[in-house]
Each structure stands twice: as C-alpha cells, then as structure tokens.
C-alpha positions as CSV (number, residue, x, y, z in Angstrom):
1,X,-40.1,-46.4,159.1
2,X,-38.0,-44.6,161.6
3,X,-37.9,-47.8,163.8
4,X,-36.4,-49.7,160.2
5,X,-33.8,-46.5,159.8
6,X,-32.9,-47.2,164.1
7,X,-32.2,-50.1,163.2
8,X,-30.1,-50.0,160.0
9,X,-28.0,-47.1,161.4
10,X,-27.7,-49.1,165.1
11,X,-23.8,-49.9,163.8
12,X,-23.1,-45.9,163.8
13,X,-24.7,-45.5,166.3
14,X,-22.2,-47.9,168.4
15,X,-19.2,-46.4,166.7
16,X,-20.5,-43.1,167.4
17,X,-21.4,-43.1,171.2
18,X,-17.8,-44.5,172.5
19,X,-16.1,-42.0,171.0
20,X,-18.6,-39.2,171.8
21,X,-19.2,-37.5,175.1
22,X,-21.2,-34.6,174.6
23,X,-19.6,-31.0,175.1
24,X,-19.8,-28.7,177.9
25,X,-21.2,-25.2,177.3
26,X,-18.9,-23.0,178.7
27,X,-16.2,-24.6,175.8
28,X,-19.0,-24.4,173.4
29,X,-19.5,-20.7,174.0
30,X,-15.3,-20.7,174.7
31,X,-14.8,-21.4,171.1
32,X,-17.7,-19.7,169.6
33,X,-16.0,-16.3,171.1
34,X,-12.6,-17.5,169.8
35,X,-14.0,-17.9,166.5
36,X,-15.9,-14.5,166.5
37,X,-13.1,-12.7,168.2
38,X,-10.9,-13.3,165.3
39,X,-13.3,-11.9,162.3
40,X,-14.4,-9.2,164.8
41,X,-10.6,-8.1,165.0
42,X,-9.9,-8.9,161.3
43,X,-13.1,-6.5,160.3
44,X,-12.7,-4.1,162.9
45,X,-15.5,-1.5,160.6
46,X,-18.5,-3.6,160.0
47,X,-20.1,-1.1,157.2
48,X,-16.8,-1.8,155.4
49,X,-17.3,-3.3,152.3
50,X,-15.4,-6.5,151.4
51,X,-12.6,-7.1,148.5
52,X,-12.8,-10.5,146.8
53,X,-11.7,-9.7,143.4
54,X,-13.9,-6.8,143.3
55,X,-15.2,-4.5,146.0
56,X,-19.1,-5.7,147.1
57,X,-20.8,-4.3,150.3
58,X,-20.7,-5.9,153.3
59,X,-25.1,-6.9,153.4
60,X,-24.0,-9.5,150.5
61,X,-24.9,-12.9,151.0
62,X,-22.4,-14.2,152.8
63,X,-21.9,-11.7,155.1
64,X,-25.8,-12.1,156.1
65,X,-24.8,-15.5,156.6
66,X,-22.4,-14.7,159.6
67,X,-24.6,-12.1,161.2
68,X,-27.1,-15.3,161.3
69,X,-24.7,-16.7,163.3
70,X,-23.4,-14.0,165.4
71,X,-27.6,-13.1,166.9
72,X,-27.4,-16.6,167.5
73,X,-24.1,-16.0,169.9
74,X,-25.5,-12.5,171.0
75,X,-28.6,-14.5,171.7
76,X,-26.7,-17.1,174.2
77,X,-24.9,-14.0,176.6
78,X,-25.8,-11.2,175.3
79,X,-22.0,-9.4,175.0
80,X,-22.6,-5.9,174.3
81,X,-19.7,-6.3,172.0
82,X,-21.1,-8.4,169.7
83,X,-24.2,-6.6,169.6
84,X,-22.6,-3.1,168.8
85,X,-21.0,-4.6,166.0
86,X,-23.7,-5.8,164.1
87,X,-25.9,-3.0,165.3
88,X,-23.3,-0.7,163.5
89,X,-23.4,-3.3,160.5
90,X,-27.2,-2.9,160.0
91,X,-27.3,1.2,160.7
92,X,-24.2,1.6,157.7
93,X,-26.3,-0.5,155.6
94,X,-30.2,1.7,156.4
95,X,-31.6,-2.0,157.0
96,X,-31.7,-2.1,153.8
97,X,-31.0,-5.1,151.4
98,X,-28.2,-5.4,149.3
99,X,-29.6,-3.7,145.8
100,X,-32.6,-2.3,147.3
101,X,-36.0,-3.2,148.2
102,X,-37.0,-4.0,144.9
103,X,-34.3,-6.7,144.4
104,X,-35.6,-10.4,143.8
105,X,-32.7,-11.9,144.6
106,X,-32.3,-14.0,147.5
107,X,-28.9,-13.3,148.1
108,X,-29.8,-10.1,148.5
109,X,-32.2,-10.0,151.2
110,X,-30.2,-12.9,152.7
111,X,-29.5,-9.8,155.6
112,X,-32.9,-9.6,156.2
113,X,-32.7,-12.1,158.7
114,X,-30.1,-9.8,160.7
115,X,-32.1,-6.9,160.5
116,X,-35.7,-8.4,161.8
117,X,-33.5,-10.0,164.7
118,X,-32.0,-6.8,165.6
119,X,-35.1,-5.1,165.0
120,X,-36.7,-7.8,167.5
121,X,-34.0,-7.6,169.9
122,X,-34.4,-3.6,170.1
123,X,-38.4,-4.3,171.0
124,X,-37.2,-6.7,173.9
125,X,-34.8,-3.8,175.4
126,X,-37.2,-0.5,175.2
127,X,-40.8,-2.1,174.7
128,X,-40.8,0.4,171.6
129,X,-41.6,-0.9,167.9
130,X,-38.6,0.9,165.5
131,X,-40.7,0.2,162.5
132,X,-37.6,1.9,160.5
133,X,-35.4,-1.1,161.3
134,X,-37.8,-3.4,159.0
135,X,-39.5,-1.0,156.4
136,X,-36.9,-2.2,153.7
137,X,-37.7,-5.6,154.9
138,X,-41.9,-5.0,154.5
139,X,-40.8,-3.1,151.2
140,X,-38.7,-6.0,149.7
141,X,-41.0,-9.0,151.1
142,X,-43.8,-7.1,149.6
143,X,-42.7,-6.9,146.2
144,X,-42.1,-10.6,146.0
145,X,-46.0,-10.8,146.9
146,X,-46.5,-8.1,144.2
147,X,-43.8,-8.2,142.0
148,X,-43.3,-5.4,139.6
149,X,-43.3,-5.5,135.5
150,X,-40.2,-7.6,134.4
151,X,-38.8,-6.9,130.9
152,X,-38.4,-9.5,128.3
153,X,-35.0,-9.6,128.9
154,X,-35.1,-10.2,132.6
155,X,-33.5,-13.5,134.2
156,X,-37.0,-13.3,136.4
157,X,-40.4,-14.2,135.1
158,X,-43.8,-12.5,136.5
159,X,-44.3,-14.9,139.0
160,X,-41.7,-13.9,141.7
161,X,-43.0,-17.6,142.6
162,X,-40.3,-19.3,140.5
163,X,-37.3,-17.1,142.0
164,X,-35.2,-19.9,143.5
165,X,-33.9,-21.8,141.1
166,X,-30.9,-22.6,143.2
167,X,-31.2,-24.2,146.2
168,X,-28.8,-21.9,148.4
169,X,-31.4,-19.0,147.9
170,X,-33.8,-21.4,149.9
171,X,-32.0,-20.7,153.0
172,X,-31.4,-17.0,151.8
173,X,-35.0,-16.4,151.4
174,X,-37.1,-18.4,153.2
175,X,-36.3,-17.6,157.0
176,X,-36.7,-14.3,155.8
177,X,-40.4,-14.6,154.9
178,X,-41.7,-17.2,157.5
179,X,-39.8,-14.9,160.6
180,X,-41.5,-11.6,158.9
181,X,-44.8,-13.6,159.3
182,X,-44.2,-14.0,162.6
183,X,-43.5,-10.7,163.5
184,X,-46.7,-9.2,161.8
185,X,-48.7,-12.0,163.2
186,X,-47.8,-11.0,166.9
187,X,-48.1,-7.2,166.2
188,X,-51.6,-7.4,165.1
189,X,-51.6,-8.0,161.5
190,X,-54.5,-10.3,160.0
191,X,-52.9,-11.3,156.8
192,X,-49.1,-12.0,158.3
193,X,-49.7,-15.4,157.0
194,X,-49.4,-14.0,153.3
195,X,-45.0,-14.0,153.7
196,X,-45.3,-17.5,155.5
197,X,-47.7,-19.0,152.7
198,X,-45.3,-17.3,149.5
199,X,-42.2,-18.6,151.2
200,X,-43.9,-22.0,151.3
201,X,-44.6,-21.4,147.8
202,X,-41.6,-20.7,146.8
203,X,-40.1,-24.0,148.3
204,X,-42.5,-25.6,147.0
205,X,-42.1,-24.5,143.4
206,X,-37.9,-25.3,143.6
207,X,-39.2,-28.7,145.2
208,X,-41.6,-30.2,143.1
209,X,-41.8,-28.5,139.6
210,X,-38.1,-27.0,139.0
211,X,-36.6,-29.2,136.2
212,X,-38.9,-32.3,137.7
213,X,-38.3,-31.0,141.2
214,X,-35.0,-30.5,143.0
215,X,-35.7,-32.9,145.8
216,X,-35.2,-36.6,145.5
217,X,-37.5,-37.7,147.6
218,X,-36.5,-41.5,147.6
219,X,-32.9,-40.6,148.5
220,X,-34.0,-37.3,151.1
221,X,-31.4,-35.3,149.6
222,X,-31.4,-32.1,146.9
223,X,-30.0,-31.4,143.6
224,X,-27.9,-28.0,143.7
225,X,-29.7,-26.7,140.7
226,X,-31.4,-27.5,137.5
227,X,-27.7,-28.6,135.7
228,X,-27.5,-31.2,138.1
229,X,-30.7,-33.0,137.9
230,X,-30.1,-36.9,136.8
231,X,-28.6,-37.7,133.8
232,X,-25.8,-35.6,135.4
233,X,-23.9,-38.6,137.4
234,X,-20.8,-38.5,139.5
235,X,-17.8,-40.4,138.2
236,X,-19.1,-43.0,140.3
237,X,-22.3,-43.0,138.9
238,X,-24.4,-41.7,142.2
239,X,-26.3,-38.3,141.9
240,X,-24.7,-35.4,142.5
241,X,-25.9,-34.3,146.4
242,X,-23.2,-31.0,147.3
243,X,-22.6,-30.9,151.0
244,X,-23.2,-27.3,151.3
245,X,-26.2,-27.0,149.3
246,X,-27.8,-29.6,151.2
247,X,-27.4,-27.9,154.0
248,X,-28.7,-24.7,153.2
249,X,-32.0,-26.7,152.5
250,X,-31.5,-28.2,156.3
251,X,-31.1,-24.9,157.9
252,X,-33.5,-22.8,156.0
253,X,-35.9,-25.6,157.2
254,X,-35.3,-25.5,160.8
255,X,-35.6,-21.6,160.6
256,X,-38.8,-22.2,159.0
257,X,-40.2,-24.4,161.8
258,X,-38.8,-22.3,164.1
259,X,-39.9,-19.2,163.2
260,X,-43.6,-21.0,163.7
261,X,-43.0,-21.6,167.1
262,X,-43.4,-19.6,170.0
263,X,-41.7,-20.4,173.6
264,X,-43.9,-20.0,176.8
265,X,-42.9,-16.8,178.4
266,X,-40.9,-15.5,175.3
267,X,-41.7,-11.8,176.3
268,X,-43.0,-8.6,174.1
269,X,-40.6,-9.4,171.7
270,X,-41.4,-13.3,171.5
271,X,-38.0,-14.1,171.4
272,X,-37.4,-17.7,173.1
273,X,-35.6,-17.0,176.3
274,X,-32.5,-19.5,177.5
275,X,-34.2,-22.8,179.3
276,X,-37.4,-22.5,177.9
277,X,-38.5,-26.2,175.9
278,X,-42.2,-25.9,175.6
279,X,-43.6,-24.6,172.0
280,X,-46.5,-23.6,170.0
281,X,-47.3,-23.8,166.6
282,X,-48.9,-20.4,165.4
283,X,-51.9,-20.4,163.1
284,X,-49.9,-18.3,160.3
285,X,-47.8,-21.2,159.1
286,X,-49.9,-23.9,157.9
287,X,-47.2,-26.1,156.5
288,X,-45.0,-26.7,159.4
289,X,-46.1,-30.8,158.9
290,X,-44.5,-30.4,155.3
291,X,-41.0,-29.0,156.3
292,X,-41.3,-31.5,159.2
293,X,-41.3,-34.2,157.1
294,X,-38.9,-32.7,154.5
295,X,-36.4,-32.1,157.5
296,X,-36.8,-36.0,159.1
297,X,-36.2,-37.8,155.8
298,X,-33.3,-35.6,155.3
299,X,-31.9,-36.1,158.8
300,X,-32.0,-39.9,157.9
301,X,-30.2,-39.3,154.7
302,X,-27.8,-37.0,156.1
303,X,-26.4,-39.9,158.9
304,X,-26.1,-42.5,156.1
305,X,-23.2,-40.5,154.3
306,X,-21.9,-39.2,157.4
307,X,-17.7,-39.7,157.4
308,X,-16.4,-42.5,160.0
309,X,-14.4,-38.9,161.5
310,X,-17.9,-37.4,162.0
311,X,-17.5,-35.0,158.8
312,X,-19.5,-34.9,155.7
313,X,-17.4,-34.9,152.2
314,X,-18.2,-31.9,150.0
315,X,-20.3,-34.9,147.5
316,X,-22.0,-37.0,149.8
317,X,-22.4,-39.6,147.8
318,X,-19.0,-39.8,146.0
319,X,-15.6,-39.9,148.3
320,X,-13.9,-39.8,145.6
321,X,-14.9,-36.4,144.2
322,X,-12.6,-34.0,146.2
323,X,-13.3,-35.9,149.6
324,X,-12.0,-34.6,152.7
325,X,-13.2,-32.9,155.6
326,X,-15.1,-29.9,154.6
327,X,-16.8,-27.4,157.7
328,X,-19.9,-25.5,156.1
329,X,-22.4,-28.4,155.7
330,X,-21.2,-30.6,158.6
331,X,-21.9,-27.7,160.8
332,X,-25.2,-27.1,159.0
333,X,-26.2,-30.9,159.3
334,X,-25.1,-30.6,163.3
335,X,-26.8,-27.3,163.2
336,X,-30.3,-29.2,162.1
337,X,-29.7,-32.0,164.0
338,X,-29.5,-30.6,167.4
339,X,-32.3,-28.5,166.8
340,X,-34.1,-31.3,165.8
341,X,-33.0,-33.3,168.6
342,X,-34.0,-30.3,171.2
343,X,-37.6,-30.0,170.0
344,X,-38.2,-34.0,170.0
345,X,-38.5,-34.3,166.2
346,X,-35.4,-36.9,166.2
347,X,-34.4,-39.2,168.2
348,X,-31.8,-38.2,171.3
349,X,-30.5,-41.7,171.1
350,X,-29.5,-41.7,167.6
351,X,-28.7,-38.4,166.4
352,X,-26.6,-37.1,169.9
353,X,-23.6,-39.1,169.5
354,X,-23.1,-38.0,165.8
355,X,-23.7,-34.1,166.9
356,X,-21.1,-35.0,170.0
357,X,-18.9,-35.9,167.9
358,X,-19.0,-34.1,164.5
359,X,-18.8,-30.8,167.3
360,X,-15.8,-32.1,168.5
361,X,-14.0,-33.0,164.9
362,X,-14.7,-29.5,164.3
363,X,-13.4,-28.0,167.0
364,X,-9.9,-30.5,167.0
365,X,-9.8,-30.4,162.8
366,X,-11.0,-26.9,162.1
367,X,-10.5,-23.9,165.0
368,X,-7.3,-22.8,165.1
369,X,-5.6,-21.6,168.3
370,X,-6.3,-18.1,167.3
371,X,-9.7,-18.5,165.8
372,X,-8.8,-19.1,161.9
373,X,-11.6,-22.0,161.2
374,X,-9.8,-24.3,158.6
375,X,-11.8,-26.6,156.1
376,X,-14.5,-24.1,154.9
377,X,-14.8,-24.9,151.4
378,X,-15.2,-21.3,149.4
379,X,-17.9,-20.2,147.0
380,X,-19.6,-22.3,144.4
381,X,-22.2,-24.4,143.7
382,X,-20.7,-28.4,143.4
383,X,-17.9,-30.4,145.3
384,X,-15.1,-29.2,142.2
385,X,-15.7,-25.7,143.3
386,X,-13.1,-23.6,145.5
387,X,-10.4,-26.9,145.8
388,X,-8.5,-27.3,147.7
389,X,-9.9,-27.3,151.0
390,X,-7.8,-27.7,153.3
391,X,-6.4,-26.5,157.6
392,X,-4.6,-23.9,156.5
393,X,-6.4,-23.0,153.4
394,X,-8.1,-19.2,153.4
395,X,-11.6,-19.7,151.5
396,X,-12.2,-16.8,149.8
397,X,-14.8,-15.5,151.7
398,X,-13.7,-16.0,155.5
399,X,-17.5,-14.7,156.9
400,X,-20.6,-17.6,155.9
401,X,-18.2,-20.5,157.5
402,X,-17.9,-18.8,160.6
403,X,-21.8,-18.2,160.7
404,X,-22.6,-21.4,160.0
405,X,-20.2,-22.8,162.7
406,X,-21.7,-20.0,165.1
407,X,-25.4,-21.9,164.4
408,X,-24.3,-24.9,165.1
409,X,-22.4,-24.4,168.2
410,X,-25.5,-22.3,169.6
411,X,-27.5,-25.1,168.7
412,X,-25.3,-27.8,170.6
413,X,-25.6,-24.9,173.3
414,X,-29.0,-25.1,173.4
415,X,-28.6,-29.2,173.6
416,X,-26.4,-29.4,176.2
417,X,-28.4,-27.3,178.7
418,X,-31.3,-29.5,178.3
419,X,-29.7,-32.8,179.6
C-alpha cells in the first residue's frame, strides 16, 4: 500500500524537492525566539488572565496550547527566560486546571500537559519529585477514571468515556493521559497503564461509535464533530475535513506515541535528551500499533490535499470554501510529519521536501519581521469560522497559533540535526 501511495504522490514529490532545501537550525531556533519573543513582550504577566470579549484565565485552552509549544522551545536550549515565564504561568495558576480538578472538559485540562512537563523538567534539575506540581493533574485524571454523579441535566453522561465529542478535545485530552501514564509507570506505579488505556478509550469511542465514528477511514481524515458527519457536504459535494481539527487529531497522536517511548539515556526524569534517535516502547501503552496506523493513513491523506505553495486550505477538500493560506494545521501536519519522519514511521524521501518547504512558506508567508505570525485562522470549529484570514489579520486569540508553530519548528529542529 505505501509503495502504491510512493508512487501516486511521485509528481509532488518532484515539484516538492526543487524547490525545497531543508532549513538550518540555528534559523529554525532564530525564528522560533522571534516568534516567542513577541508574545513574551506582548504578555509580559503570564498569570494574567486574557480579554476576548470577556475576561477568562490564562490555563484556558488555548493558552495550554502555546505553553505546548514553548517546553518544546525550552526543551531545544534551555533559555532561562522562557522557562521563568511559564514557571510563573503554572505557580499563578496552583497547577491546577482551568475549573478545577473535577472539570471533564478537555479544554480544561488542556494545561495539564504544561504542568507534568514542568513538573518533569523540575525532577531533571534537583533529582527531587515535587508531587505538588501534578496532584491537580492525578486529581482531575482520576475522576475521568471514576467520574462522579452527573445530574440529569448535565451535557456529560456517567461514562466520562464518551467526553469527546469534538475532535479538538482529542489533542486536549489525550497527551494529557498517555504522558501521566508514563510518569507513574517510571515512578513505580503498577496500574499507570489505567490513564494510557482510558485515553485510548476515549479515542476510540470519538473514533468508531460517535455518530457512526468520526474517522473516515477510507479517506484518513476526521469529521470536526457529530453536525458534520455525511449527509453534511461542502458546496462542492466532498466531506467536510477542517484543517485545524485534523490536525489536532495528528498532533494528539504523535504525543500519544511519543509519550510511549523512552530515549536511551533519557535521565531520572526520562526526558529525551537532544541527539538521541533510539526508542522503546513501554509496556503501559498497549495501543501504540493503533495510533501508528491511525497517524500513517492520515499522513498519506494529508500530502494528497496539500496546496502547490506547501499550505493546507482551512477545508481540505474544498478550495473553494474560504481557501487561502491558513498557519494552525499546516504547522500541525509539518509538526506530525517530521516527527514521523524522525522516528522512521514515514518515509524521509517522500515527506522531507513537503516539511522543507511548507517550513519555509511559513516562515516567508506568516512571521513577520517583528514576530506577529499572520494566517492563523481564529477560533471555531469549520473553514467559515473566524474569516478572514489573512497577513495582517489579528485572530482573536494570538497564543494556540504561536504554539502550534513552536511544535513544528522544534520538530523540523529535531529533523535537521539528524541528517
């Protein structure tokens, strides 16, 4: 099958690798800090909360988002700048998810992933376990295993099971559960696996059963949500696949897989250190095969709507439906992809002339000389949603599209040392 796909996508694949010579790191990390640097200053007070037609605090989703993104930079060289600020981030906040640890919301424990890093990082440092920096974390995991009485009016049923019901919350939730697995696995616990197997549960159930299942599995590409499932067409008459959401799916399934894996010589902390390429699957997550698979046949998928300027449009099957260069998912897509590409799951030859150059139409198309990234499409949940999108258009939230950009660029990072 992936010899067939080769050979179907061999035409891209030549258009691709003229124009694409992959990027140095020292401009990858150049405009990662450029990027950074302007939220930083923007948001000098981390704890702040944020004003988008009403006042939220800043552990929302979208802020978790960025933090995602920013561990990934702190992760590459380690500025002690960076890492105050989100330190100071997580400490205004307790560690604590947005609505407490009781919340079943994914978007609210989205931050999670911020806190366990930090948490993870501060282990690596002083060889001392701060369990305070992931109690709310245990707390709020725990009562998706054991979820409390709902009432009859509740949006949520008694089986915390059926929580995601959009895909977004995949990636909010699920690297959340599989990294907490690994974190009890390596401190001793016997039953870690329990977070890995309900966040596999929990895919599974927004997968397969979710209004027939949210994943076409003949196309490789996801349904936003229940409301978009077929008969909903496009004006063209394709399903309706949203950039974005798509690749929250990609990059909550890389974190998965990831978060399985453990680097030789990763340390106390078992954090993979920089030039390290050799992995192990750990016994806690037993359905690393099933993302795998999940991930590959979307990987294929993704390069067959890919833009001939190495974006994605916001519908990936429709141009016509507010196309135009959009930055969240093609970062997410390059995100995936490189990771992919790094760990041997896809094929260098293919996939490393699209990440060169849908890195470099970012970079050109999107960054601005002072770090303002252009073509983020704002919050939503289709391709009509936050329009226009546009170089010089603010989204309304300024903080996810700057996290996802940060994952991809430490991903390409990553890629570009291992040559």
């Amino acid at each position: 099958m992936k010899k067939l796909l080769l050979f179907v996508l061999l035409p891209l694949l030549a258009a691709t690798a003229s124009a694409a010579r992959f990027p140095k790191q020292p401009d990858i990390l150049a405009a990662m800090h450029l990027a950074n640097d302007y939220f930083m200053n923007k948001y000098p007070d981390p704890g702040a909360p944020t004003f988008v037609k009403k006042e939220r605090p800043s552990n929302l989703w979208t802020r978790g988002v960025y933090y995602e993104g920013l561990a990934e930079l702190i992760a590459l060289d380690g500025q002690q700048r960076d890492f105050d600020y989100m330190n100071r981030w997580a400490n205004a906040h307790k560690f604590t998810p947005r609505n407490g640890t009781h919340t079943r919301d994914a978007d609210d424990y989205c931050c999670c992933q911020g806190y366990i890093y930090l948490y993870e990082r501060n282990l690596q440092k002083t060889g001392k376990r701060n369990i305070t920096m992931i109690q709310p974390t245990i707390d709020c995991m725990n009562n998706l295993l054991h979820p409390a009485p709902v009432p009859t009016n509740s949006k949520w049923t008694a089986n915390s099971e059926e929580d995601w019901t959009w895909i977004d919350a995949i990636q909010m939730g699920l690297p959340v559960l599989t990294r907490l697995a690994r974190v009890k696995h390596f401190e001793g616990d016997p039953d870690a696996a329990r977070y890995a197997e309900q966040g596999w549960k929990m895919y599974a159930w927004a997968r397969n059963t979710l209004a027939g299942g949210l994943f076409n599995q003949t196309e490789g590409l996801w349904w936003r949500d229940k409301d978009f499932v077929p008969p909903y067409k496009e004006s063209n008459g394709t399903n309706c696949y949203w950039s974005r959401g798509n690749g929250w799916v990609y990059a909550a399934l890389v974190r998965a897989m990831d978060n399985a894996m453990l680097a030789r010589h990763s340390g106390d902390a078992n954090l993979e250190p920089r030039g390290e390429y050799k992995w192990t699957v750990q016994p806690f997550e037993s359905h690393f095969d099933d993302y795998e698979k999940d991930f590959t046949k979307m990987s294929y998928a993704l390069v067959n709507c890919m833009r001939k300027d190495g974006f994605w449009n916001v519908s990936l099957h429709n141009d016509q439906n507010f196309g135009g260069k959009e930055l969240t998912g093609t970062a997410l897509f390059i995100y995936g992809m490189a990771w992919g590409v790094r760990h041997g799951i896809l094929p260098k030859k293919l996939f490393r002339p699209i990440i060169a150059k849908s890195w470099k139409a970012m970079v050109k198309h999107c960054l601005h000389p002072n770090g303002f990234l252009g073509y983020v499409q704002g919050t939503g949940k289709e391709p009509k949603d936050s329009q226009p999108v546009g170089y010089d258009i603010e989204p309304d939230f300024d903080d996810y599209g700057l996290g996802c950009f940060l994952l991809a660029a430490a991903e390409i990072y990553r890629l570009a040392e291992k040559q």
